[in-house]
C-alpha positions in Angstrom: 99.0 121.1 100.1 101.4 120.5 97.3 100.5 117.0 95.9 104.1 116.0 94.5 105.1 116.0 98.6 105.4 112.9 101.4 102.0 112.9 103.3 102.7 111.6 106.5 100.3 110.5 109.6 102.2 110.7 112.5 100.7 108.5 115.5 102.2 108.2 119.1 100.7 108.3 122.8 103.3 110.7 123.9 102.8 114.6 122.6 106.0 115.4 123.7 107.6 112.2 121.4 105.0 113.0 118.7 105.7 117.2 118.3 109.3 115.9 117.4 108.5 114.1 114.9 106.3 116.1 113.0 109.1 118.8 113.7 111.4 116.5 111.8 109.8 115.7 109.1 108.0 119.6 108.6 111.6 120.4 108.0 111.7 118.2 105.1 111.1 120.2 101.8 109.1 117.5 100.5 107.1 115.9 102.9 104.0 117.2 104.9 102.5 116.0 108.2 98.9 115.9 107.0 97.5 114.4 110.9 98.3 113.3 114.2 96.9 110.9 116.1 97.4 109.6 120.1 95.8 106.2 119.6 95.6 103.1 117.2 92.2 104.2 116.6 92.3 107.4 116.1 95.4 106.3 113.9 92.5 104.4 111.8 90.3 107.7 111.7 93.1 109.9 110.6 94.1 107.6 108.0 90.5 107.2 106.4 90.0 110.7 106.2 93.9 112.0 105.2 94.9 108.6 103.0 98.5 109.8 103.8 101.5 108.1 101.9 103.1 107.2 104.8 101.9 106.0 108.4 104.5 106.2 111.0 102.9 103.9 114.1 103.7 103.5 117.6 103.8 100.1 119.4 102.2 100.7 122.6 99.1 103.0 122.9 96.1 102.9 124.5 92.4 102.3 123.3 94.2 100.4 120.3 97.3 99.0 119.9 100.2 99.8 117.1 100.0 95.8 115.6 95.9 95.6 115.5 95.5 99.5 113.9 98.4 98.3 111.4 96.2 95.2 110.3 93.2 97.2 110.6 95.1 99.9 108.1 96.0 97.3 105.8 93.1 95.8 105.8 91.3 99.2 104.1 93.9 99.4 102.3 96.6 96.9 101.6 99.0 99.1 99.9 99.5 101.3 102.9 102.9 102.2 103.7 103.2 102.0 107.5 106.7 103.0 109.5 106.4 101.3 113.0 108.4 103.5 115.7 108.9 101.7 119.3 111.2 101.8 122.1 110.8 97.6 122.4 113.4 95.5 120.2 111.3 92.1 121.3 111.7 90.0 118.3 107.8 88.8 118.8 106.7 92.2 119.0 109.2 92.6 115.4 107.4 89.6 113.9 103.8 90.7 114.9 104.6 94.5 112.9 105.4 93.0 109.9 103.1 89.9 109.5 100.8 93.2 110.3 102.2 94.7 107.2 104.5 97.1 108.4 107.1 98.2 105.7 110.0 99.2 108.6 110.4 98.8 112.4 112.9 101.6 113.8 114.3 102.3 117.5 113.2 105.3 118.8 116.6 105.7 120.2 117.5 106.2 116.1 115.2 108.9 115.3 117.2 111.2 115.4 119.5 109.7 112.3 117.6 107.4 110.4 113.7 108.1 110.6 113.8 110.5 107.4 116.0 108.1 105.3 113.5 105.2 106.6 110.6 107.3 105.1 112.2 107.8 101.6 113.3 104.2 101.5 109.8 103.1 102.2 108.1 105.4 100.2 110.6 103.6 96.8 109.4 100.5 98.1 112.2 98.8 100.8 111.3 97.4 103.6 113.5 98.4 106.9 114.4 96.7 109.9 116.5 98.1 112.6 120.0 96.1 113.4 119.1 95.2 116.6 115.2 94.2 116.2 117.0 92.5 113.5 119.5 90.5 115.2 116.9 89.6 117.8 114.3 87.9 115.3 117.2 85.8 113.5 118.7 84.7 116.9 114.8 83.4 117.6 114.0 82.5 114.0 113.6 78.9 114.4 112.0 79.0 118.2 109.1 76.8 118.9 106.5 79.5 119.7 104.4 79.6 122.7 100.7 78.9 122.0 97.8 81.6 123.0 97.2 79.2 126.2 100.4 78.8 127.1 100.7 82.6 127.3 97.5 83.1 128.9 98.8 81.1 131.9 102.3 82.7 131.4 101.0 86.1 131.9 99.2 85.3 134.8 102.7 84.1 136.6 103.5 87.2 135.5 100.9 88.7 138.0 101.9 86.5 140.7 99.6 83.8 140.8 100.0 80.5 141.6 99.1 77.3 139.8 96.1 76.7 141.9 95.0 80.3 141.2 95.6 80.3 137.4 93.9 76.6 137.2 90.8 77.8 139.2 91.1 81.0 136.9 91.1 79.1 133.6 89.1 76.5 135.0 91.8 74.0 134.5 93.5 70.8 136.7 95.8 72.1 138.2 98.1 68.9 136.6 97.4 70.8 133.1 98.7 74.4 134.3 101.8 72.5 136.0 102.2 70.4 132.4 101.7 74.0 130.3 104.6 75.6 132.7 107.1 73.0 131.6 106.2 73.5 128.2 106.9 77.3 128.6 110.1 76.9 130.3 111.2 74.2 127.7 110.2 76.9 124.9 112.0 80.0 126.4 114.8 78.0 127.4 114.2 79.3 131.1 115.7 77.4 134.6 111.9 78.6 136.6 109.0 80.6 136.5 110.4 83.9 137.2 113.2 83.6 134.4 110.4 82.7 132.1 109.0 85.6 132.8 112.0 87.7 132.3 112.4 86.3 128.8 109.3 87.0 127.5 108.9 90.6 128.6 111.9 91.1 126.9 111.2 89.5 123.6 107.6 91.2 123.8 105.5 87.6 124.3 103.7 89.3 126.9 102.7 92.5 125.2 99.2 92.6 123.9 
């Protein structure tokens, strides 16, 4: 392994997703997949044992997700330089990565075009963040956000329970469930339960 080269961890769920982008980037003349990895946790393994330069990261994977093996990552080692690849543009999901201490946040849609410029403009330093993850965290910037209660009980409208059900579930009043659903609806701007819904699936509140 030549030690002037781009180490790079490469960490997805899909093998399929994962074999391109080590293909990619092996065609680079200076840079070198040094590991692989199908979870967050093995993400954390790979990255103890390899120390690559750069850690490109998945969102959504099993066992661990992309946002707690980021802070975990960082945590070891702040200075980690972590790309975050995703097909979800959710401006929470965008706001969880970096607080996390991701350095860029790219579509997977954009792969194809930008992921090797992404990697050299992290590795000088920048920090990246795709047009349209970043149009959807300025149009939400100044959002009241909804509190880890609020949702709890969200997601479990997102099941299909009822009021009664999520207040016996939480072991609530039924009165308190009703008064966190107009918060919720209030927050997301939504006309009923459903919409809610709708709108936080597709700005990632939902996602773990």
């Amino acid at each position: 392994m030549h030690t002037d080269r781009i180490t790079v961890l490469v960490t997805d769920d899909h093998p399929i997703m994962r074999d391109g982008i080590v293909a990619s980037i092996q065609r680079q003349p200076d840079m070198e997949v040094v590991a692989e990895a199908g979870t967050g946790l093995e993400a954390l393994e790979m990255f103890r044992i390899h120390a690559p330069l750069i850690t490109i990261m998945d969102l959504q994977m099993p066992v661990m997700n992309g946002v707690d093996a980021i802070r975990a990552i960082r945590r070891e080692n702040p200075a980690a330089k972590i790309v975050v690849l995703t097909t979800f543009k959710g401006d929470v999901q965008v706001a969880r990565a970096m607080r996390a201490g991701a350095a860029a946040f790219l579509l997977k849609n954009l792969i194809r075009k930008e992921l090797i410029d992404t990697i050299r403009a992290v590795v000088t330093g920048k920090r990246i963040l795709a047009d349209d993850a970043a149009a959807q965290l300025s149009q939400h910037y100044s959002d009241d956000m909804l509190s880890d209660r609020e949702i709890l009980v969200l997601r479990q409208v997102s099941l299909g329970k009822s009021n009664r059900e999520i207040a016996d579930l939480l072991r609530i009043k039924e009165d308190t469930v009703k008064g966190h659903m107009k918060q919720i609806m209030t927050k997301l701007q939504a006309s009923d339960r459903t919409h809610a819904v709708m709108i936080a699936l597709e700005r990632g509140i939902l996602y773990p």
